[in-house]
C-alpha positions as CSV (number, residue, x, y, z in Angstrom):
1,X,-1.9,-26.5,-34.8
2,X,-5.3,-28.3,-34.3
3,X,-8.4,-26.1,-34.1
4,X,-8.7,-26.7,-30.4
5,X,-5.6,-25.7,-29.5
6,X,-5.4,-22.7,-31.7
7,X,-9.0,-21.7,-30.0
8,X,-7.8,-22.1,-27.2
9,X,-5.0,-19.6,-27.6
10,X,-6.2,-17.1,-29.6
11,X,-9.5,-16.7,-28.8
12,X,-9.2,-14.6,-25.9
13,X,-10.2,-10.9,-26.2
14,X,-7.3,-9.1,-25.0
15,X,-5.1,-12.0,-27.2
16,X,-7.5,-10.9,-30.5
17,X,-6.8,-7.2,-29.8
18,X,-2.4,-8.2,-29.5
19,X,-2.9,-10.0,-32.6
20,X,-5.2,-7.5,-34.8
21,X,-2.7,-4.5,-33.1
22,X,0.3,-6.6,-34.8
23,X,-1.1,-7.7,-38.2
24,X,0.7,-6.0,-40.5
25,X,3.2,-4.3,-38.4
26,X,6.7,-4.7,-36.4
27,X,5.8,-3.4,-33.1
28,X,7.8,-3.2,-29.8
29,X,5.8,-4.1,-26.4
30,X,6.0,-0.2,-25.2
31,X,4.2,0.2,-29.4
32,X,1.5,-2.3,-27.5
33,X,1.3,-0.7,-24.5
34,X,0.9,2.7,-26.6
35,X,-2.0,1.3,-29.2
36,X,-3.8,-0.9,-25.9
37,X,-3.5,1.7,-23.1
38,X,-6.6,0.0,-21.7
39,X,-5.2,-2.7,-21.1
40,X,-2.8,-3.6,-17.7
41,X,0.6,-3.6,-18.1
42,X,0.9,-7.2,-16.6
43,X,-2.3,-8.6,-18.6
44,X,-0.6,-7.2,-21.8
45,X,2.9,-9.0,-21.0
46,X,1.3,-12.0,-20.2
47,X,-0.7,-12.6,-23.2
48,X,2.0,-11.5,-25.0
49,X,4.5,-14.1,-23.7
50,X,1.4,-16.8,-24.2
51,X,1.1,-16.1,-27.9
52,X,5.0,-15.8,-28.4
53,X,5.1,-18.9,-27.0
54,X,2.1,-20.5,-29.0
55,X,4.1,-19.4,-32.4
56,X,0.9,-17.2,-33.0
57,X,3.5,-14.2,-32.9
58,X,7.3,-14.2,-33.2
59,X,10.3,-12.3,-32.1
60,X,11.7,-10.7,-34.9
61,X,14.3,-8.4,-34.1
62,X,15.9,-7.8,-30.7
63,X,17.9,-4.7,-29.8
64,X,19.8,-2.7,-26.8
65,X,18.2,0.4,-25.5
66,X,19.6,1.6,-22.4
67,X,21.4,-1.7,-21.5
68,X,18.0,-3.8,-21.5
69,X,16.7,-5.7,-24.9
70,X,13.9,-4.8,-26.4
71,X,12.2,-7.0,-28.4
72,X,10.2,-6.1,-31.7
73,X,7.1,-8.2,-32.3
74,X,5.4,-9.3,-35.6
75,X,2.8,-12.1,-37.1
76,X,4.5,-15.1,-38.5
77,X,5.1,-15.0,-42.2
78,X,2.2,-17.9,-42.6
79,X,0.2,-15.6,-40.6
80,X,-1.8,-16.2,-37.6
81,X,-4.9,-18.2,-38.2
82,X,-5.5,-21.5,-38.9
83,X,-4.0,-24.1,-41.4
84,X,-6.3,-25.4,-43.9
85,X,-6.1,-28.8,-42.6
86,X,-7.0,-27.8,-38.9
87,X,-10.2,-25.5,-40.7
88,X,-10.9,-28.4,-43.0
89,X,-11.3,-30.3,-39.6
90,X,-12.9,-27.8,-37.5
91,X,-16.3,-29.2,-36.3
92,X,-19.5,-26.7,-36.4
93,X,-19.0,-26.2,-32.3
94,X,-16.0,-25.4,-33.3
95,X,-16.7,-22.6,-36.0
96,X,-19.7,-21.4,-33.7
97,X,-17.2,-20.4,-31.4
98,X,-14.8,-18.9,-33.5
99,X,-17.7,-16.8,-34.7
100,X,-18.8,-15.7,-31.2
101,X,-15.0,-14.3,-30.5
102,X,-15.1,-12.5,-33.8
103,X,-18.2,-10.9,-33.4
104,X,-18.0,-10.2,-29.6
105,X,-14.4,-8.2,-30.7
106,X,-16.4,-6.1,-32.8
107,X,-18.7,-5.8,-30.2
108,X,-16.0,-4.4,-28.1
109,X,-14.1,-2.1,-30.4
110,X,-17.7,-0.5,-31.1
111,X,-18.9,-0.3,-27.4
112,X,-14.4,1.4,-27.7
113,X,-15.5,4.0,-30.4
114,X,-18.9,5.1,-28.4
115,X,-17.3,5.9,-25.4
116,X,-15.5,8.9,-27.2
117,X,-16.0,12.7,-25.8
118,X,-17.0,12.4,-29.9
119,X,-17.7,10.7,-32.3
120,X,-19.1,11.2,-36.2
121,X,-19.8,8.7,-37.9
122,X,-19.3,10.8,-41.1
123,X,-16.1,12.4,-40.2
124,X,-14.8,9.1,-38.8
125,X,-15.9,6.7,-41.8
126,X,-17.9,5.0,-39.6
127,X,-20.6,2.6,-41.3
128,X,-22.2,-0.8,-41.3
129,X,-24.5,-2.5,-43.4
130,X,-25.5,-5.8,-45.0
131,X,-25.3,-6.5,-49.1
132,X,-26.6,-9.4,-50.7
133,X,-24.5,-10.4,-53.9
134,X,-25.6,-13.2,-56.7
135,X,-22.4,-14.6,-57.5
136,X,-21.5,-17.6,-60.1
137,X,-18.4,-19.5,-58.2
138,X,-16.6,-17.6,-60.7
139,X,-17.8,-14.3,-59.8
140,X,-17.2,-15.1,-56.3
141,X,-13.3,-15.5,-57.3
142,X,-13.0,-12.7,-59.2
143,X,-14.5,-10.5,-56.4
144,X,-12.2,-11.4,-53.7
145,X,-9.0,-11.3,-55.8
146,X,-10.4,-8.0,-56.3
147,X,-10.5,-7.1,-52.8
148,X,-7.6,-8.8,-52.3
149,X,-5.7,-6.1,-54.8
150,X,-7.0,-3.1,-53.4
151,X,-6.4,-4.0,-49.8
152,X,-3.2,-5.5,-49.6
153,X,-1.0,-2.7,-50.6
154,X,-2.8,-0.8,-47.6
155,X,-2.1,-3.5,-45.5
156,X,1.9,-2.6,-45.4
157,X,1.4,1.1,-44.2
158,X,2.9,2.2,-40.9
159,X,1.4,4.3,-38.3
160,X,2.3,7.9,-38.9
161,X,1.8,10.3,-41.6
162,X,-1.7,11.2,-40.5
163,X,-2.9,8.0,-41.1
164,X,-5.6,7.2,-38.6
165,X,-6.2,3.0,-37.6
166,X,-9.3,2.0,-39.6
167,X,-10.4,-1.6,-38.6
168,X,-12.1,-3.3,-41.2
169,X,-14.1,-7.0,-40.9
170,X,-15.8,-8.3,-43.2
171,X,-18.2,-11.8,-43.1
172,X,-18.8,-13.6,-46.4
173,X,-20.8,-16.5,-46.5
174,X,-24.1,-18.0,-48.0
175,X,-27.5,-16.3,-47.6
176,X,-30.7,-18.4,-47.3
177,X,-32.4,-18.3,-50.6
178,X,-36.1,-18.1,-50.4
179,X,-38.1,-21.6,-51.0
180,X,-38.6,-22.1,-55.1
181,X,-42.5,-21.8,-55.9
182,X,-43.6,-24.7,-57.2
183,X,-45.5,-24.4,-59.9
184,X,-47.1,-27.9,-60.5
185,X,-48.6,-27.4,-57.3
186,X,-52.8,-26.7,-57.0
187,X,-53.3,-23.3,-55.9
188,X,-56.9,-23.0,-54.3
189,X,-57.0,-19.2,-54.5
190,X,-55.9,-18.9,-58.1
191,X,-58.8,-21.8,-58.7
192,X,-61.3,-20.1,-56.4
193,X,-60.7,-16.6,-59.0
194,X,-61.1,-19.0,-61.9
195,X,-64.2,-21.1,-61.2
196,X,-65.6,-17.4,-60.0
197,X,-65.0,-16.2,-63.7
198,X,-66.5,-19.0,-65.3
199,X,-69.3,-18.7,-63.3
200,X,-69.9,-15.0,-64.0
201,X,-69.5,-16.0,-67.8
């Protein structure tokens, strides 16, 4: 799928929240409808049928309940974002964009969480902060295989069993480094202190 067309589909806010409700789990549209009550019935089922229909989610199961077919919904096995090739191609429009819908969905799911009759940001593991890491390339792959190994196993637990839904995003990506000082370089206030001295002399 080229970049286009997968922006195009997926980046839509109620078609981020169907996709980030499905990650990881095997969920029936009244399980949607359940996890997304703010959203319309109809709006729900036609996104839905758009990104069924895009390949961004598949049909997995159907079954018989009360004479009608319910259908049980999941990610495809590759996932739902893009192929290497189409992000190798993606343009910097292109990423800008892609960046906008993922930080406008957080946006969203915060704005979500603050319109509680409650919230505590302790008692709720609420938190959000900045880190800047030094990393060799090395380092770099050794951290997120890291991640990688604690979150994965997580990623396969069902709803249920007082387990509460805990989004988690994180950005990774280059920090501006500070200009080098150049050292060859005249500096007319370090010469300005030493003429001074030499003149005190």
């Amino acid at each position: 799928m080229s970049s286009e067309r997968w922006a195009t589909l997926a980046l839509h806010p109620v078609r981020i929240r169907i996709l980030r409700a499905v990650a990881g789990a095997r969920l029936t549209t009244h399980d949607l409808v359940t996890r997304l009550p703010d959203i319309p019935h109809a709006t729900l089922y036609r996104h839905l049928a758009t990104l069924v229909e895009s390949g961004l989610i598949e049909v997995v199961e159907e079954r018989k309940v009360r004479g009608a077919v319910e259908r049980v919904y999941a990610l495809p096995a590759d996932g739902a974002p893009l192929d290497a090739a189409a992000l190798a191609s993606a343009t910097p429009d292109d990423h800008a964009r892609y960046f906008t819908a993922f930080v406008s969905s957080l946006l969203s799911e915060f704005s979500r969480y603050l319109s509680r009759e409650r919230i505590d940001f302790t008692a709720d593991g609420v938190g959000y902060h900045q880190l800047v890491l030094h990393l060799t390339d090395a380092e770099l792959a050794t951290f997120a295989a890291d991640l990688n190994q604690v979150i994965g196993p997580l990623l396969s637990n069902q709803p249920g069993d007082g387990r509460v839904p805990r989004l988690l995003a994180t950005i990774l990506m280059p920090a501006d480094q500070p200009p080098a000082t150049d050292t060859t370089q005249p500096n007319p206030e370090r010469e300005e202190r030493s003429t001074t001295r030499k003149g005190s002399v």
